[in-house]
C-alpha positions, 0 to 999 in steps of 0.5 A: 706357894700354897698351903699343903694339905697334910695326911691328917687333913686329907683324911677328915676330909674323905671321912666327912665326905663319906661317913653318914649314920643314915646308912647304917641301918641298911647294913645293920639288916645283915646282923654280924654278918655285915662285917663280911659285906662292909669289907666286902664293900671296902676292897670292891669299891671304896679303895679301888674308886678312892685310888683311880679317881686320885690318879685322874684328879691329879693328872687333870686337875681342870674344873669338872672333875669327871666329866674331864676325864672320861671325856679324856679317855672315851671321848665327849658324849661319854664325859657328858653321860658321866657328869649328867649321872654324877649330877642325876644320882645325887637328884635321885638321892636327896629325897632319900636322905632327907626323908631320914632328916624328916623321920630324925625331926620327927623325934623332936616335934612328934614322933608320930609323925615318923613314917607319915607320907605327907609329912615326909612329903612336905620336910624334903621340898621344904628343907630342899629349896631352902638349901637350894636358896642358901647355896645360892649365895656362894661357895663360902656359905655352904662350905662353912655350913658343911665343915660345921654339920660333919663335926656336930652331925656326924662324928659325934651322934655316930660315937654316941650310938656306938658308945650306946651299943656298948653300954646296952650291953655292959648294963646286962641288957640282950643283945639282939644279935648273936656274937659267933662264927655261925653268925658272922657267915652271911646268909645265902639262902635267898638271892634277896638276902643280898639286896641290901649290898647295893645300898652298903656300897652306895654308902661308900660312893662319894671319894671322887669329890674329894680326890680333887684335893689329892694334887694338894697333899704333900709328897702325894704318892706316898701321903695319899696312899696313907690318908685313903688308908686312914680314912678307910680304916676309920670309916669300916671300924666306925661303920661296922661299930655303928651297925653292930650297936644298932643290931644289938639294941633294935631287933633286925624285923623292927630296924626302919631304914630311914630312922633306925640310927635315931631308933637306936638312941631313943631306945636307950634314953628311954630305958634311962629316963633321959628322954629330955636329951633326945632332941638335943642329939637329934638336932645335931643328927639333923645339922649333920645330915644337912650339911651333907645335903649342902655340900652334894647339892652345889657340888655337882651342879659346878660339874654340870655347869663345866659341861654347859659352858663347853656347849652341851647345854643351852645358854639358859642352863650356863647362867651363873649369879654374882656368887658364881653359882649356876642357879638355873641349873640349882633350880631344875635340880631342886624341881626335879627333887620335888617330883621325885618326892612324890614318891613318898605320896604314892608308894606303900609306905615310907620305908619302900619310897626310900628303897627305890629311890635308894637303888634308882640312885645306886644304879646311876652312881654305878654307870658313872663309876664304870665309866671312872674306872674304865677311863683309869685303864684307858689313859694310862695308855692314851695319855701315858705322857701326862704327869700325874702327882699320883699314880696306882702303884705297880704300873699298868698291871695295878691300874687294870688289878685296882679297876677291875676290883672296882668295875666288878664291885659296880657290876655286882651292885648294879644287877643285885639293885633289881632283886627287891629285899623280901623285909621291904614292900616295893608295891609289887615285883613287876612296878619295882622292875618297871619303876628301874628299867623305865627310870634308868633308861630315861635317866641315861637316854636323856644325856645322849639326847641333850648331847645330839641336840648340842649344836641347835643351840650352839648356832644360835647363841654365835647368832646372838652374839653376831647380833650383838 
């Protein structure tokens, strides 16, 4: 019998999954008021997507992950479209994270080059096909690499950041933020004051990778439930902690996007003359952020590779190598990555590649989560007969309650993620819309095309295999 994965394990699972000191400079732009948005964040999002995708992973525990089942619920071109956006978003986002590795290697080599084009431009394909290479070589070696990065790269810059906050203002420094009720209301005024939701929420996507692991717990009902409770808990209490240290000692019109985590500590070694310890915690930054990397980069392409071997793809895109990896589909990935980095050459300046690959990403994430979510509601009656390990509690009524919460949540991101933040230049309203609406509609018809053409290329492999 295999090993069960208790509730502490589950836990520090979704927490590696999820936390990443890459976004809390976003949030940080909301001062104490991202204390609201993040548990705002946590109730229309992360619990109702950590509950669902739990539910379905237990149910239908197949290879595939999502692409299984919204194709249980809606049907095969919409398992397909989910899947394709999983991947599609994750394509989006690399470049985003790895411009925060660039601008975070920056701070060990020569932090001038921080917020230089070119060299951004260079550190994302570069650090790309070498993880692309590596992942290569099996499951083993990335998993390795990614377990390693999340404890190094993550839990322990993101405790030092928040233990940096509390120092820099128990050694009577100012706090650049101010502790009341005032400010812990979020400012309205603006409708571009929200614009920053859609890319708190996105920093909270991400559960449905690891719901797979739901059927393994023991006693799921109970035990799931109170591992989504505990990472959840962390996650917030590490997050808003994070932000609110990064708000204190960087005023918000000086946060950068990309690099504000790492800002954040330099400016307080600084103030200490311990500069020489800067590219020490830089470097684990840098582990951790790869690991992520490694561990988004193959994962989803496994998914991708799910639906090729249903049929949905040509025969080129199911090639797997001797480790099992599907290394056609790794190497489009990785091309298309390179493309979309030219982004850093062309728009204004750093910060604004980010944010529209950012929201671009955002966006796509949504569709597939609505997909999720109303698949959730759908099965529960389509296939009321399959057993699943978990369940949303209270019957039908907490499955249309907690997908609702999640489908609303996703809308409200979806739409916000056209509004440009007033701080950022986007190169204009007209090419920040037009950059969304065109990438979006490319990005979805595409799947739907592929999906029409299936059968071409179906006849011709039974063709060759006749021949054969």
């Amino acid at each position: 019998m295999s090993k069960k994965i208790n509730v502490f394990v589950l836990t520090m699972i979704n927490i590696a999954t999820i936390l990443s000191i890459r976004n809390w400079p976003i949030s940080a732009q909301y001062g104490l008021s991202s204390v609201v948005f993040l548990s705002l964040a946590l109730i229309f999002f992360f619990i109702p997507a950590a509950m669902v995708s739990a539910e379905l992973a237990t149910g239908w525990p197949q290879k595939g992950g999502v692409f299984v089942w919204v194709k249980e619920a809606l049907g095969h071109r919409m398992g397909f479209l989910a899947v394709w956006l999983l991947w599609l978003e994750n394509v989006v986002w690399y470049p985003t994270i790895l411009s925060f590795v660039a601008a975070t290697i920056a701070y060990i080599v020569n932090p001038s080059l921080n917020g230089n084009k070119w060299y951004t431009f260079l550190v994302i394909i570069s650090i790309f096909w070498l993880v692309t290479f590596v992942n290569l070589k099996g499951i083993k070696i990335y998993g390795w690499i990614s377990s390693v990065a999340a404890s190094l790269g993550t839990l322990f810059p993101g405790l030092l950041i928040i233990c940096l906050g509390f120092a820099w203002i128990a050694f009577g420094n100012p706090s650049h933020i101010e502790f009341s009720l005032d400010s812990l209301k979020p400012n309205l005024t603006h409708f571009s004051d929200l614009a920053f939701l859609a890319g708190i929420l996105l920093s909270f996507g991400g559960i449905e990778m690891s719901a797979v692991h739901a059927k393994d717990v023991e006693n799921p009902q109970k035990n799931y439930s109170k591992a989504i409770f505990f990472s959840a808990l962390v996650i917030v209490i590490l997050t808003i902690l994070g932000t609110l240290a990064i708000s204190i000692i960087i005023p918000k019109n000086n946060i950068n996007l990309i690099s504000g985590s790492i800002e954040a500590i330099y400016n307080f070694f600084e103030l200490f003359g311990l500069q020489k310890f800067i590219p020490v915690i830089a470097g684990l930054v840098v582990i951790g952020s790869l690991g992520g990397v490694s561990t988004w980069a193959a994962g989803p392409c496994r998914g991708l590779l799910a639906a090729a071997e249903k049929g949905d793809f040509p025969p080129l895109m199911q090639k797997v190598n001797r480790h099992d990896m599907p290394i056609n589909v790794m190497i489009i990935q990785a091309v298309i990555v390179t493309l979309l980095s030219f982004a850093f050459i062309f728009m204004p300046n750093v910060s604004s590649s980010f944010w529209i690959l950012t929201i671009l990403a955002a966006q796509l994430y949504t569709i597939m989560y609505l997909l999720m979510f109303i698949s959730g509601i759908v099965l529960r009656y389509k296939k009321r007969e399959v057993q699943r390990h978990y369940k949303v509690p209270f019957g039908n009524a907490g499955m249309w309650i907690i997908s609702s919460m999640g489908i609303l949540g996703s809308l409200f991101t979806f739409f916000i993620g056209f509004v440009p933040p007033s701080p950022v230049d986007t190169g204009g309203l007209l090419f920040f819309e037009l950059f969304l609406v065109i990438g979006l509609a490319i990005f979805c018809a595409a799947p739907l095309v592929i999906f029409q053409l299936r059968h071409l290329w179906a006849h011709k492999s039974q063709e060759q295999a006749k021949l054969k």
